[in-house]
Phi, psi and omega in degrees: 000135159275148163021117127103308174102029161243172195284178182217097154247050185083173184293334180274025177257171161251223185284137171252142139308106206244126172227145161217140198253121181288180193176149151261037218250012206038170211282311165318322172263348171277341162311304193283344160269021213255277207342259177340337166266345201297341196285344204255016145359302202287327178321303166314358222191109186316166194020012177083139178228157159247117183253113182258139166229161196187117177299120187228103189044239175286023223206097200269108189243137212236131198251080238204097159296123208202136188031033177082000166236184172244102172264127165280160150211156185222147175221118174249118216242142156262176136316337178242321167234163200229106191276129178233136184225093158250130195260112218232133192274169196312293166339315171257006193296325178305357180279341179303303162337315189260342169309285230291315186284327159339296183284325169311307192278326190259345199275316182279346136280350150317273253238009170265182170253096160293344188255006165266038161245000000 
């Protein structure tokens, strides 16, 4: 792990990509509501992915075979904001520009309250 808790695969990852979605909801209720959303991840993710995930205290770190490459992400919950940091291999870096409003718009339907509608 590098600074900060993101990973390092070398020179052949690029710049990662950081969103952070602010919330009043603590760390605890934004845990629970990423949990309760995660199965439906794949859903989100052009041509279907297979998503290995793994708990570390707040700190979700997410494995996501997706177009024939592998992205790493992490997601980090705070009390107050919720960090999503994905690192995207060369092959896909033109996708970071179009990435950050994506992870925004599905990060903050994560992070909704669905059973008060």
């Amino acid at each position: 792990m590098e600074e900060g808790g993101a990973r390092r695969y070398g020179a052949r990852m690029s710049n990662p990509v950081i969103v952070d979605l602010p919330h009043k909801l603590g760390a605890e209720e934004a845990k629970r509501r990423i949990e309760r959303n995660l199965s439906k991840l794949n859903e989100h993710i052009p041509g279907g992915a297979q998503v290995g995930s793994r708990w570390t205290g707040n700190r979700l770190d997410l494995d996501i075979g997706a177009m024939g490459q592998q992205v790493a992400a992490e997601i980090d919950i705070r009390e107050s904001v919720v960090r999503l940091t994905v690192t995207l291999p060369p092959a896909l870096a033109f996708f970071g520009g179009m990435l950050e409003p994506l992870i925004r718009a599905q990060g903050t339907t994560m992070l909704e309250d669905k059973s008060k509608r």
